[in-house]
N, C-alpha and C positions, 0 to 999 in steps of 0.2 A: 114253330119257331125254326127258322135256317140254321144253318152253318155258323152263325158267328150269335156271342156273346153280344147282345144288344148293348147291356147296359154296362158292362167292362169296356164296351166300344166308346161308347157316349163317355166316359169319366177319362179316358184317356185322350180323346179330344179337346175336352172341355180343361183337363189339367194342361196341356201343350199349349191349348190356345190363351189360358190364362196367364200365362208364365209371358207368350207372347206381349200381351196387353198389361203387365204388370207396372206398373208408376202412371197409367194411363186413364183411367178411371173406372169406379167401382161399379159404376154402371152400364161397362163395357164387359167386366168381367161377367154380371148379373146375367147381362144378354147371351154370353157366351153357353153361361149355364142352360138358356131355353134354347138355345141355337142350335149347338153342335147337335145334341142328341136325337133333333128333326133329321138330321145329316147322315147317324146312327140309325136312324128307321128307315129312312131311305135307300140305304144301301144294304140291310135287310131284305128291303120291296123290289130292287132291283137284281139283288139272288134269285129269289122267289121265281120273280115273272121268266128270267132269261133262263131258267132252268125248266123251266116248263115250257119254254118256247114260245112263249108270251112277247117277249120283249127281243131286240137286236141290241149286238153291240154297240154301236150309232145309237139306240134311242134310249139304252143303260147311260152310256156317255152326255146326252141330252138332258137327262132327269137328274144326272147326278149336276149339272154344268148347272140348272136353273137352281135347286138347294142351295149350294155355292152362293151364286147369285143373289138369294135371296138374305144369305146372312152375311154378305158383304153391304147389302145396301143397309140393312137394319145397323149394322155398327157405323156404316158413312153417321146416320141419323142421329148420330150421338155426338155433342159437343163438344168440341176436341179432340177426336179422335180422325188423327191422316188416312190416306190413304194405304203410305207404307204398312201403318202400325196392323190396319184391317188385313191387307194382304200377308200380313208375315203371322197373323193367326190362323187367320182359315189356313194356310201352307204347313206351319206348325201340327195344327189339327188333324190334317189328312195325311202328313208325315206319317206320324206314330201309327196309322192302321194300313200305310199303301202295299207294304207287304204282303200282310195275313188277307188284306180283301183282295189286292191281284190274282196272289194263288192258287186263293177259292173257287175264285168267277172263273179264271183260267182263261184271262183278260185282260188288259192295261186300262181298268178304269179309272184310276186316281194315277 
């Protein structure tokens, strides 16, 4: 295991993102719960790799940028849920960890 708490990662995403999404629907917040925590392992895999020299700045910032991506479109796909609401989760989300992951990586990846 890295440097960060995976799964305190993932519940502190997932609570910010919810609060986001809250009067919005429960099957946003559902998603939220499988989402963020991909997001959380992600950023895990992109410690890992760039500390071994595995990985560039650029291609951390790419792997992180498609995650993103992916659990923006998975909430588009939910009925009634805007655009705004999706972008002010996932921003929520990676709020509450941009700190403790910048520092780590000792990088601007979020």
């Amino acid at each position: 295991m890295g440097i960060f708490n995976i799964e305190d990662m993932a519940q502190q995403m997932v609570t910010a993102a919810s609060r986001a999404l809250s009067g919005k629907s429960q099957a946003a917040i559902g998603l939220a719960r499988t989402e963020f925590p991909k997001i959380a392992r992600s950023v895990e895999f992109i410690e890992s790799e760039y500390a071994s020299g595995r990985m560039s700045q650029e291609d951390a910032r790419s792997h992180l940028a498609l995650q993103e991506n992916s659990v923006r479109t998975a909430l588009l796909a939910i009925k009634g849920i805007e655009l705004i609401a999706v972008e002010s989760a996932v921003n929520a989300a990676l709020d509450v960890v941009r700190d403790v992951v910048n520092s780590a990586l000792g990088f601007a990846l979020i």
